[in-house]
N, C-alpha and C positions, 0 to 999 in steps of 0.2 A: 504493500500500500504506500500511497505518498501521503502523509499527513501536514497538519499544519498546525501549529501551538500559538493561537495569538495571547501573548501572556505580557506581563511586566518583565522590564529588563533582567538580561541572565544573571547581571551581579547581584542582584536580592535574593537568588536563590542560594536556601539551606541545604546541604546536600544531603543530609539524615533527615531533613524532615518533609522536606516541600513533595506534595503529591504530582504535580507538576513534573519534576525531576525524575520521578518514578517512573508516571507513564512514559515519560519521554526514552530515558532508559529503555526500558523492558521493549517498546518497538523497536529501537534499534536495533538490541539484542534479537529479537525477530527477524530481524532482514530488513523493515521496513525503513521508507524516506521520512528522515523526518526535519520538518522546519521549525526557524523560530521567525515571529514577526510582532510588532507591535500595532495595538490600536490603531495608532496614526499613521501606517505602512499600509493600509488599504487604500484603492482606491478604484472610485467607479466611473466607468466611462463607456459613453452609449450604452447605460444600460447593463454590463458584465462591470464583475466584479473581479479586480487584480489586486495582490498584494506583493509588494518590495520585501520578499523573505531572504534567510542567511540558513542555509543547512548547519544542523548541529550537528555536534559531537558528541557525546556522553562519556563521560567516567566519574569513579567516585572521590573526585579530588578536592577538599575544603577548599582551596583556594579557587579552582579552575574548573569548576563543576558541567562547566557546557561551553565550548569551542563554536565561535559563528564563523562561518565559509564567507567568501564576499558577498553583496549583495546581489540579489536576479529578481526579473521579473515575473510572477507566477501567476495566470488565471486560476483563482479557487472556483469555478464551475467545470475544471478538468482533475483538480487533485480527489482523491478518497474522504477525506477526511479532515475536518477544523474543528478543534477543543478550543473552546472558549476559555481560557485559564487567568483572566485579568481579576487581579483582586477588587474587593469593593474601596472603597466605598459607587455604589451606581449613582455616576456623575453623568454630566452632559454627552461626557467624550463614551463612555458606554452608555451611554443610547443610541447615539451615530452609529455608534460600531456593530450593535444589534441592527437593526436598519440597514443599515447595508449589506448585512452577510444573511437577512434575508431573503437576499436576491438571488441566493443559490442553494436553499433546500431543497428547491427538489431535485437537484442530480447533485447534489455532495452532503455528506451525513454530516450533520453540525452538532455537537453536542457540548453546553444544550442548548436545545431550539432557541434562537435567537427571540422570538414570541415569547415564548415561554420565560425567559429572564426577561421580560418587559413585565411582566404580567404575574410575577413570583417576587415580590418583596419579600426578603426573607425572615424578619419577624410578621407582617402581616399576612401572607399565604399561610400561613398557622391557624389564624382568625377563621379560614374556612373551615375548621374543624373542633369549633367553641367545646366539645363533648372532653375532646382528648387533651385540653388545654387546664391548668391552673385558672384561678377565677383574673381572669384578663381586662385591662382599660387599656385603648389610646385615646389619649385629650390633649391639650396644651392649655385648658383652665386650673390652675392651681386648686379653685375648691372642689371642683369634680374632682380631680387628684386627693387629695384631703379625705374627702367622703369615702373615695373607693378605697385607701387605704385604712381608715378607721372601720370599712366596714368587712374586712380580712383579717383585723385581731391586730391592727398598727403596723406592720411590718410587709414591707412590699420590697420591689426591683424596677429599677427605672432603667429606659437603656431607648437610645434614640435609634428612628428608624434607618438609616443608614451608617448606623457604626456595625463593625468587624472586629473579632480576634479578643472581644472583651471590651474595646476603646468606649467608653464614657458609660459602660452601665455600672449603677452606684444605688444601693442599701438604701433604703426610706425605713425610717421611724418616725409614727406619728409624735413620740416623744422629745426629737432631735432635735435641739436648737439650730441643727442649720436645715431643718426641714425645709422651709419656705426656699434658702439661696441654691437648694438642689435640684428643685423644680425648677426654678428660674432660669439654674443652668442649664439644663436637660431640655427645656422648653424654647430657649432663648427667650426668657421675661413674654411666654405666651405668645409666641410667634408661628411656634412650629408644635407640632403634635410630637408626642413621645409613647412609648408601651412602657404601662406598668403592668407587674403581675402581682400576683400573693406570694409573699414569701413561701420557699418550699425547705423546710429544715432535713430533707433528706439530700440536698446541697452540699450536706457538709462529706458526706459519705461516696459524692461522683457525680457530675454529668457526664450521661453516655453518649458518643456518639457512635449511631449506625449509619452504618455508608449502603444503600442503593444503591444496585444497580439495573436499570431497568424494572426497576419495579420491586427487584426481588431484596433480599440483604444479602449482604457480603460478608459482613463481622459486627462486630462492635470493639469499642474502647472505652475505657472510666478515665476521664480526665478530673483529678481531685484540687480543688482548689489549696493554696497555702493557706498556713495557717493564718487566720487574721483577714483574708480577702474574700469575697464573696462569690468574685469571677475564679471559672474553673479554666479557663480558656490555655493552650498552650502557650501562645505567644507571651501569656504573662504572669509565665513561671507555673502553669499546673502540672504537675505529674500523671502520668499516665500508666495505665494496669491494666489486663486481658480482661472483658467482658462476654459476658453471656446475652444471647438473646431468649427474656424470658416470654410467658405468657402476653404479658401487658403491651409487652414491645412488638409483638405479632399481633396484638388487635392494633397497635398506629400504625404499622406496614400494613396491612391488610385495609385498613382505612383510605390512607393516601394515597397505596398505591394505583389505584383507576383516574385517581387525577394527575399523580404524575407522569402517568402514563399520555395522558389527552395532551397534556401540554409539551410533549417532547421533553418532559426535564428524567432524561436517561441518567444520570452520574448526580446524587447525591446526597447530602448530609443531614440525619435528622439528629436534632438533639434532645434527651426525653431525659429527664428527674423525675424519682419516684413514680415512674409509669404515666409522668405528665410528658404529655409536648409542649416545650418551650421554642422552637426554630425551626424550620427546612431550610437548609445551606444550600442554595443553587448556583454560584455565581461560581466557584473554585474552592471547593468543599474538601478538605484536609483531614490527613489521619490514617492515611494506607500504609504507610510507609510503616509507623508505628504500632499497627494492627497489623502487619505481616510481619513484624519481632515477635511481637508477643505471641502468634499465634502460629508462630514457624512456615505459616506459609506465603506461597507472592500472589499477595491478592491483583495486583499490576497486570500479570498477566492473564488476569481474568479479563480486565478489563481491554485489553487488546484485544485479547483473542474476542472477544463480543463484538468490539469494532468491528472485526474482520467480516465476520458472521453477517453481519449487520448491512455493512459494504455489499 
């Protein structure tokens, strides 16, 4: 296959963590082409969609973890296959870039569906499934905030709709003296809607993620927050442990799965505490790499070989 990764640049990549790295890897190691390019390396003209890509490299090297070839010019309505792999936050420049790679669904597999990341805000696409969620608000009225929190037993989680990786979600006590300057942050002084949930005190014991693929699961992982923080998030500092998928976690796959499926979102991440759903990760959904230590095996290559299939 000839692939294409339109992702953030190769120096941000971790070479032990980033799922990105992996898949990219693992086809390599397959045989297949694979490219890097960025966002703004598209470009459409009459109508067909080209990108300015650099053929990688791979190896497992902390310093040098992906090698770019010179630049070429590539029609993506002739290549196999484009992963979407740009982190969030979903800014202007990823709406374009959805948009345009649009314009070759139907004869190249994009995952995921370009639609589909328009239409999956990844705290809000949760909202479609009120049953499997924690008692949930988005507002940007502080006394609606207020209310919903004193009416959950004081203790909530606030986290803005386009933050990532843990960035701005932050602890609510109705008791807090900086109650009021946390909304405000979170809100921008009522500017902007924010999600609050109900505290969940089984938080302190793991959020899991399971990774989808097509519908199905793949693994799971417990990423356990430190001690003192609330966020379990890798990026900022949680540790990680082999998980099981239990009952609970097969009635949320079983749930979401028929809409993930509708929307074309093939590749990704839910995140579930104490059998709640708190997130669906769509954008560049993390944690393969880490769930194929622990779990001894390459989940990577599942995911290739699907592409392939798929193709």
């Amino acid at each position: 296959m000839h692939l294409v990764f339109v992702m953030d640049p190769v120096s941000t990549v971790i070479v032990d963590e980033d799922t990105s790295f992996a898949l990219m890897l693992e086809a390599q190691d397959s045989g297949h082409r694979v490219d890097h390019c960025g966002a703004h390396d598209l470009c459409l003209r009459d109508g067909r969609l080209f990108a300015r890509v650099r053929r990688a490299t791979m190896e497992r090297d902390p310093d040098t973890p992906i090698r770019l070839d010179r630049a070429e010019e590539v029609c993506l309505h002739n290549v196999d296959a484009v992963f979407i792999r740009k982190d969030p936050p979903f800014d202007r420049a990823y709406l374009w870039c959805t948009l345009m790679l649009d314009r070759v669904v139907t004869e190249t597999l994009v995952v995921n569906r370009p639609s589909g990341l328009r239409a999956a805000n990844e705290k809000l696409y949760a909202c479609s499934f009120p049953e499997l969620m924690p008692a949930t608000l988005v507002a940007a009225g502080k006394d609606r905030i207020r209310e919903f929190v004193e009416d959950v037993g004081g203790r909530a989680v606030i986290k803005p709709l386009d933050g990532a990786g843990g960035e701005g979600v932050m602890a609510l006590a109705s008791d807090d003296l900086n109650f009021n300057a946390i909304i405000e942050a979170a809100t921008r002084n009522g500017r902007r809607v924010a999600m609050v949930q109900a505290f969940l005190p089984e938080v302190s014991s793991g959020d899991k993620r399971i990774l989808l693929l097509d519908g199905e699961p793949l693994g799971a992982i417990l990423r356990i927050p430190q001690r003192g923080d609330v966020r379990s998030n890798i990026h900022v500092g949680g540790s990680v442990v082999s998980a099981q998928i239990d009952e609970a976690d097969r009635r949320i796959i079983e749930t979401v799965a028929p809409s993930l499926r509708r929307d074309g979102l093939f590749f990704v991440g839910l995140d579930v505490i104490g059998g709640h759903l708190t997130e669906v990760n769509v954008t560049s959904p993390t944690g393969i790499q880490q769930m194929s230590r622990l779990d001894t095996q390459n989940y990577a290559s599942r995911v290739i070989a699907w592409t392939a299939e798929r193709v």
